[in-house]
N, C-alpha and C positions, 0 to 999 in steps of 0.2 A: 504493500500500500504506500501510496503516497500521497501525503497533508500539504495541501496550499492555500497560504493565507495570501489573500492581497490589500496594500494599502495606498493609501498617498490620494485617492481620488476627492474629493469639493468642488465647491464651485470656484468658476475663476469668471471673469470677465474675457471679451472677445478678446484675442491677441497676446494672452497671457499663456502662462506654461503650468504645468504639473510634470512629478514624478511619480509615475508606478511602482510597486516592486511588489514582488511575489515568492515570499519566503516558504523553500521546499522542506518540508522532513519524511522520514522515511526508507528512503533507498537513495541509491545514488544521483545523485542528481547529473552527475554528467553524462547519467547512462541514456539523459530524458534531453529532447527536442521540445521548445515550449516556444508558446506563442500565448499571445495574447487576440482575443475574440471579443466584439463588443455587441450590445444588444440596444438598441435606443429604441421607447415606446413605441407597439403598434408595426415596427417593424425587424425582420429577419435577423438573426444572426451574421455577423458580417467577420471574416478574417482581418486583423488590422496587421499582425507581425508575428515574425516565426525566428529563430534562430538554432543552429545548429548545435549537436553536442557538445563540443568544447569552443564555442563561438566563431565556428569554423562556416562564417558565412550566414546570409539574413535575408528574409526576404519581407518585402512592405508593400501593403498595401499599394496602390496608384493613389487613392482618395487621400491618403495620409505622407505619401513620399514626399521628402525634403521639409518635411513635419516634424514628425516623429522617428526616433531613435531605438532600437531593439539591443539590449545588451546584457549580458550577464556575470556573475561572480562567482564561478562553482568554489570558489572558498570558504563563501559565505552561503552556498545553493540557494540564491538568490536571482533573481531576473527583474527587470527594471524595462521601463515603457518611457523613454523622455517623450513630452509631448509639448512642442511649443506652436506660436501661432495660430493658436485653438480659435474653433470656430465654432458658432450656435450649433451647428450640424457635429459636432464632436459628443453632443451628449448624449451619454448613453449609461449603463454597463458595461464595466469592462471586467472581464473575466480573464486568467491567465489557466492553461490547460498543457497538460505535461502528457508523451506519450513516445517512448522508442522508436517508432517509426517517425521517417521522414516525412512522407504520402499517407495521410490517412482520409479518407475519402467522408463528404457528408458530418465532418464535425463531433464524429467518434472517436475521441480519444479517451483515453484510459481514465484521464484524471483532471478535474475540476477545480479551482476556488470558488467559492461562495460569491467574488464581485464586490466590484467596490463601483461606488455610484460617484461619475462626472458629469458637473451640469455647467455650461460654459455659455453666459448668457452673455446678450448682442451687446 
């Protein structure tokens, strides 16, 4: 098993920034490929950022590129979401999800946080 807490999400104003992180316990953390997945009212689940096992490469959104930052500390099994130049459209849930696999299809991964709620008004 594997425990993920996320924190760092509030409100901010348009143009401003937050920090995510998403402290892993459990198993190894480097053995896991996480991403961060955000949910805003009324509509779908959306992939915001992914990074590889020993931060061996990142992948970002388009909606959120030259935005937001994907990075982690497997010293601390930590992953972190920089998020600046936030837009009203940034608000959401953002969830951070851990899972061995690179490709996982449909949003299935092994392991969840509970979310931390961003509201970034105009």
């Amino acid at each position: 098993q594997v425990q993920l807490v996320e924190s760092g999400g509030g409100l901010v104003q348009a143009g401003g920034s937050l920090r995510l992180s998403c402290a892993a316990s459990g198993r190894t953390f480097s053995d896991y490929v996480m991403r961060w997945i955000r949910q805003a009212p009324g509509k779908e689940r959306e992939f915001v950022a992914r990074i590889g096992w020993s931060s061996g490469g990142t992948t970002i959104a388009k909606s959120v590129k030259g935005r937001f930052t994907i990075s982690r500390d497997n010293a601390k099994n930590t992953v972190y979401l920089q998020m600046n130049s936030l837009k009203a459209e940034d608000t959401a849930v953002y969830y951070c999800a851990a899972d061995r696999r690179l490709e996982v299809p449909g949003f299935k991964y092994d392991y969840w946080g509970q979310g931390t709620q961003v509201t970034v008004s105009p």
